[in-house]
C-alpha positions in Angstrom: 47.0 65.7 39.4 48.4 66.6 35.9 47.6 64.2 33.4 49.8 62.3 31.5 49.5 61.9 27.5 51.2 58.4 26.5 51.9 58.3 23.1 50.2 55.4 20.7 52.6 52.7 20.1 50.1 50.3 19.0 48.5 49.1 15.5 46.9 52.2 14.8 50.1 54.1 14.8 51.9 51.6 13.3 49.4 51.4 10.5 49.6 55.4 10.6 53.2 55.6 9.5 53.1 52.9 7.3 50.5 54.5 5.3 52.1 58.1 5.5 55.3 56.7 4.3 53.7 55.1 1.6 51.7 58.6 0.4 54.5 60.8 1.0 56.8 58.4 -1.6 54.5 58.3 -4.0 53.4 62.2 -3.6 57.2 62.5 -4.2 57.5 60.7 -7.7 54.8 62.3 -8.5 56.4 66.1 -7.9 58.8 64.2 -10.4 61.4 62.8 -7.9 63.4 59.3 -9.3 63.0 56.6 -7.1 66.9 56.5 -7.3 67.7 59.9 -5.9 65.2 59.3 -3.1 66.8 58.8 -0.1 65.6 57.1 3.3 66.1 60.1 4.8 64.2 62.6 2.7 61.7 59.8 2.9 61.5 59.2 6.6 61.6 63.6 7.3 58.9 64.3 4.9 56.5 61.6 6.5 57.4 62.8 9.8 58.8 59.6 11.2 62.0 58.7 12.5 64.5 56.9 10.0 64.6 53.6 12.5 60.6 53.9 12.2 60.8 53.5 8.4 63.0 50.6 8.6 60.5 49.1 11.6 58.3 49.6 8.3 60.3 48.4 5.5 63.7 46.5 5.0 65.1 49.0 2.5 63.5 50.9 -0.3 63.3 48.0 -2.7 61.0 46.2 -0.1 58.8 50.3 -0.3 59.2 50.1 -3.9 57.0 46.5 -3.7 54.3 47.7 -1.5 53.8 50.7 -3.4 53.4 48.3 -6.9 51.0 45.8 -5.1 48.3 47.8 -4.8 47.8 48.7 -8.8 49.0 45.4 -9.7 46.3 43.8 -8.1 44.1 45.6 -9.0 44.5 45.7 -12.9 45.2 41.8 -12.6 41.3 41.8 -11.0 40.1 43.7 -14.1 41.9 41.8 -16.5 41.3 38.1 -14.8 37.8 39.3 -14.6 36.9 39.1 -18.0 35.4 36.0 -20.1 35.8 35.3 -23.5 32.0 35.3 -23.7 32.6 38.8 -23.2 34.2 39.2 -26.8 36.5 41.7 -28.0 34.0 44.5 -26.4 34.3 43.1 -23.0 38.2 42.9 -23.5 38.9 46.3 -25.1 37.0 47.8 -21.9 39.1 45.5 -19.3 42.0 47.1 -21.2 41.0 50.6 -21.1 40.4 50.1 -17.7 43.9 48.5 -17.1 45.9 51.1 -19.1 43.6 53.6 -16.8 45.1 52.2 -13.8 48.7 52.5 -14.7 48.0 55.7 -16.0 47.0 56.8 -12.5 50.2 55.1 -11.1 52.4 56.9 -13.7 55.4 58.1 -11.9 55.6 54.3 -9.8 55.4 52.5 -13.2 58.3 54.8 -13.9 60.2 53.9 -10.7 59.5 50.4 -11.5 61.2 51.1 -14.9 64.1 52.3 -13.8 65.3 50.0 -10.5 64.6 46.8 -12.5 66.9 47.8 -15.0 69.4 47.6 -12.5 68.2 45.6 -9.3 67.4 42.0 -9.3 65.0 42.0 -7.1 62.7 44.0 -8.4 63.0 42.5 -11.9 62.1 39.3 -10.2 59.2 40.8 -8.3 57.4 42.2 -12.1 58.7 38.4 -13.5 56.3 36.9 -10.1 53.7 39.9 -11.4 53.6 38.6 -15.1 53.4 35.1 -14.2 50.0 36.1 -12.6 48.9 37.4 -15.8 50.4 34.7 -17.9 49.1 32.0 -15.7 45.7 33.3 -15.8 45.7 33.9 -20.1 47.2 29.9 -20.2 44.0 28.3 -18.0 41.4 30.5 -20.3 42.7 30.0 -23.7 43.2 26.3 -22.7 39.4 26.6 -21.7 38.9 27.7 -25.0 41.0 24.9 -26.6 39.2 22.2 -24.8 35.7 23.7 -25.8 37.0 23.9 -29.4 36.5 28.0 -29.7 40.5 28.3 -30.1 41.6 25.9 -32.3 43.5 22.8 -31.2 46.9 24.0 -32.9 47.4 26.9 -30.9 50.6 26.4 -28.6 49.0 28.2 -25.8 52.3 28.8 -23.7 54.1 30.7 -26.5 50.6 32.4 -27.8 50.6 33.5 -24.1 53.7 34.7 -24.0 53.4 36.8 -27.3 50.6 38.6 -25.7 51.3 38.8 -22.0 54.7 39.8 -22.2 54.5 42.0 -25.5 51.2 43.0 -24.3 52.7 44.1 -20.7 55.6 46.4 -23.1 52.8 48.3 -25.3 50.9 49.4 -22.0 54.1 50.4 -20.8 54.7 52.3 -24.0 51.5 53.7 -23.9 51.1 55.1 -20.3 54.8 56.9 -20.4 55.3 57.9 -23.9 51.8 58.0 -25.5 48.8 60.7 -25.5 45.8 59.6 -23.4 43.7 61.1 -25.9 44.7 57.3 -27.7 43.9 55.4 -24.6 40.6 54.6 -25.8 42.0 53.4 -29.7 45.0 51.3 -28.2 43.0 49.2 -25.5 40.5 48.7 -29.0 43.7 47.3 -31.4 45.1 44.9 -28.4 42.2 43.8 -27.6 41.6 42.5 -31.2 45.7 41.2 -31.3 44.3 39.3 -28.4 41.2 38.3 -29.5 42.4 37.2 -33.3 46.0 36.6 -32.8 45.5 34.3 -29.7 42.4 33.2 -29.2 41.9 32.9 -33.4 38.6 34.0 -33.7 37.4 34.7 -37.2 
């Protein structure tokens, strides 16, 4: 009898062409595409799927543009929640090194990111949810701090945090698409110690 070869319609194809579409959009950013000019299409044909496959994947690129953030995103916001004051302005300066290292590697998405919230709502939103998770997490440890009596009671921690998170989240941007990375190591150092004797007013 001949055999018959049934294709894989189940999870492990599904997770197949979700991940290819994912690699194949960020391999095109980085070959220096704009997230803009990137159509389903060209998406869909270089990862070898069908266009109804990439919408089985993904409502529309914004929703592509999201998954392809979360993964740095949560991963610098585990390096950065991760450190402790008792860590000192070392400890922080390495977190940050470590952070700006990430979006380094995730250059040409930062860029993307860049450029659709400047004009979609959406995504603006999304990095607003993605600063809250930063700004959230800098409020409960310099509060900490407060209540221990290591940052000084007359701190306003909510607009401290906001000087530093938000200003803090424009620097790195700064950095990663307009600096050298031969300063990487110096600018994680001098926001490190904004943070450390701006906000948390360590002598």
């Amino acid at each position: 009898m001949p055999s018959i070869t049934r294709r894989s319609t189940g999870p492990a194809r599904r997770a197949s062409a979700d991940a290819e579409i994912l690699a194949v959009t960020r391999r095109l950013l980085t070959e220096g595409a704009t997230f803009t000019e990137l159509g389903i299409q060209h998406i869909a044909a270089e990862a070898g799927v069908a266009r109804s496959t990439f919408y089985a994947h993904f409502r529309d690129k914004t929703a592509l543009l999201m998954r392809l953030a979360a993964t740095f995103v949560d991963t610098s916001f585990g390096i950065a929640s991760a450190w402790e004051p008792a860590e000192g302005p070392d400890g922080l300066a390495a977190a940050f090194r470590q952070v700006v290292g990430v979006y380094r590697e995730h250059r040409a998405l930062l860029q993307a990111i860049a450029e659709v919230a400047a004009y979609d709502v959406t995504v603006r939103e999304y990095w607003s949810q993605v600063l809250a998770r930063f700004t959230d997490r800098t409020v409960e440890v310099l509060r900490r701090e407060q209540e221990s009596g290591r940052t000084p009671a007359g701190v306003d921690v909510t607009s401290a945090t906001r000087v530093i998170v938000m200003g803090g989240e424009r620097a790195i941007f700064d950095q990663v698409l307009a600096g050298d990375p031969g300063e990487d190591e110096a600018f994680a150092r001098e926001m490190a110690l904004i943070w450390w004797h701006g906000a948390y007013r360590r002598p």
